[in-house]
N, C-alpha and C positions, 0 to 999 in steps of 0.2 A: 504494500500500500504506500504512495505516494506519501510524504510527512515532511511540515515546517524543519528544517535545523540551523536558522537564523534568522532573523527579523532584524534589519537596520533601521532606526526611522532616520529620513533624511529628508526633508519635512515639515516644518511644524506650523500651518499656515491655513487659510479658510480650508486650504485640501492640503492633508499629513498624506506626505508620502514616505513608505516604506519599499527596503529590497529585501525581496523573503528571497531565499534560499530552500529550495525542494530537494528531495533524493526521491528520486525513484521507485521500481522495486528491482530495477537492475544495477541498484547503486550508483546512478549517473546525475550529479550537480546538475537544478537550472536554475538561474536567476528572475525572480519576477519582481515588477515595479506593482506596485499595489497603491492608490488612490482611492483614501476613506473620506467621507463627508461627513459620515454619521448616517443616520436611519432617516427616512423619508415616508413621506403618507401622499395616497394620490386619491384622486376621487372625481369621477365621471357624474355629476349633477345632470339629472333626466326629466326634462319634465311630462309629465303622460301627458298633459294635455295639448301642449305644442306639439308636441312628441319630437320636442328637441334636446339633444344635448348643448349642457353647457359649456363652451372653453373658451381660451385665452391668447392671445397673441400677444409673443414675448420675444423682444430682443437679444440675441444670446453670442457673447463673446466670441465661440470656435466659430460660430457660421458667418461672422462678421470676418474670424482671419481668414477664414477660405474663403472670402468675396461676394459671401452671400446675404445679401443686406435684409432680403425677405425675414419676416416677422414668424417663427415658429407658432404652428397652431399648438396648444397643450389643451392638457386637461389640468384643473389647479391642483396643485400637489403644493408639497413645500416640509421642511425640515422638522424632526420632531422637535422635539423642547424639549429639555430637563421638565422628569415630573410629564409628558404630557404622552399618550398611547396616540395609535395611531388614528383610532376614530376621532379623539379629538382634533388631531392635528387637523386630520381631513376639514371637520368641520366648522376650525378656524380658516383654512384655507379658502372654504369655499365661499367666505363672508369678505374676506378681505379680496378676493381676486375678480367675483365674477354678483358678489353681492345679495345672497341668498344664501338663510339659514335651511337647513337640510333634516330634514325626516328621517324617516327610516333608512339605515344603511344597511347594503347586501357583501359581503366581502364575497371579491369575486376572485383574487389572485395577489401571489407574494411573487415578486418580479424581481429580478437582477438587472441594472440598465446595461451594462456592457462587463462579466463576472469575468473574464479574462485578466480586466486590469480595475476593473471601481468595485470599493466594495459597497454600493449603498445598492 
């Protein structure tokens, strides 16, 4: 089985990056960069009777480096807080972003955004 046998942080910043160090199970080193945020909550606001969803167009650094000026569609998400689970989060998020307190919530999925190299 695959196992950590070093963790570097090198790091310490809105995103802590670390260099983990892997073995194998044929005993072979690999180096990986690992980028933690912390834990995130997302939420897809529905309304039946429009039978719309809700989202959000947001500006976002990497698409701006790679020349892409377009406005990302999302669905509102955002960072948990110290002390806050993720239903709440969600349901700060979706007062702050898109302005509407929220009902019943269905969890529908625990997602990895890109598990290669981010850990949120």
């Amino acid at each position: 089985m695959t196992r950590i046998v070093r963790s570097e942080p090198v790091r310490d910043g809105y995103a802590k990056v670390s260099v983990v160090t892997l073995v194998d199970d044929a005993g072979r080193e690999h180096r990986r960069d690992v980028v933690s945020f912390g834990h995130a909550a997302c939420v897809l606001p529905y309304d039946r009777e429009r039978r719309t969803a809700l989202v959000v167009r947001v500006p976002r650094a990497p698409l701006l480096l790679a020349g892409i000026e377009t406005k990302l569609v999302e669905a509102p998400a955002g960072m948990i807080d110290a002390g806050e689970g993720p239903e709440a989060t969600a349901r700060r998020e979706a007062m702050e972003e898109v302005g509407v307190a929220l009902g019943e919530l269905e969890f529908v999925a625990a997602c990895w955004s890109s598990p290669g190299v981010v850990s949120e």
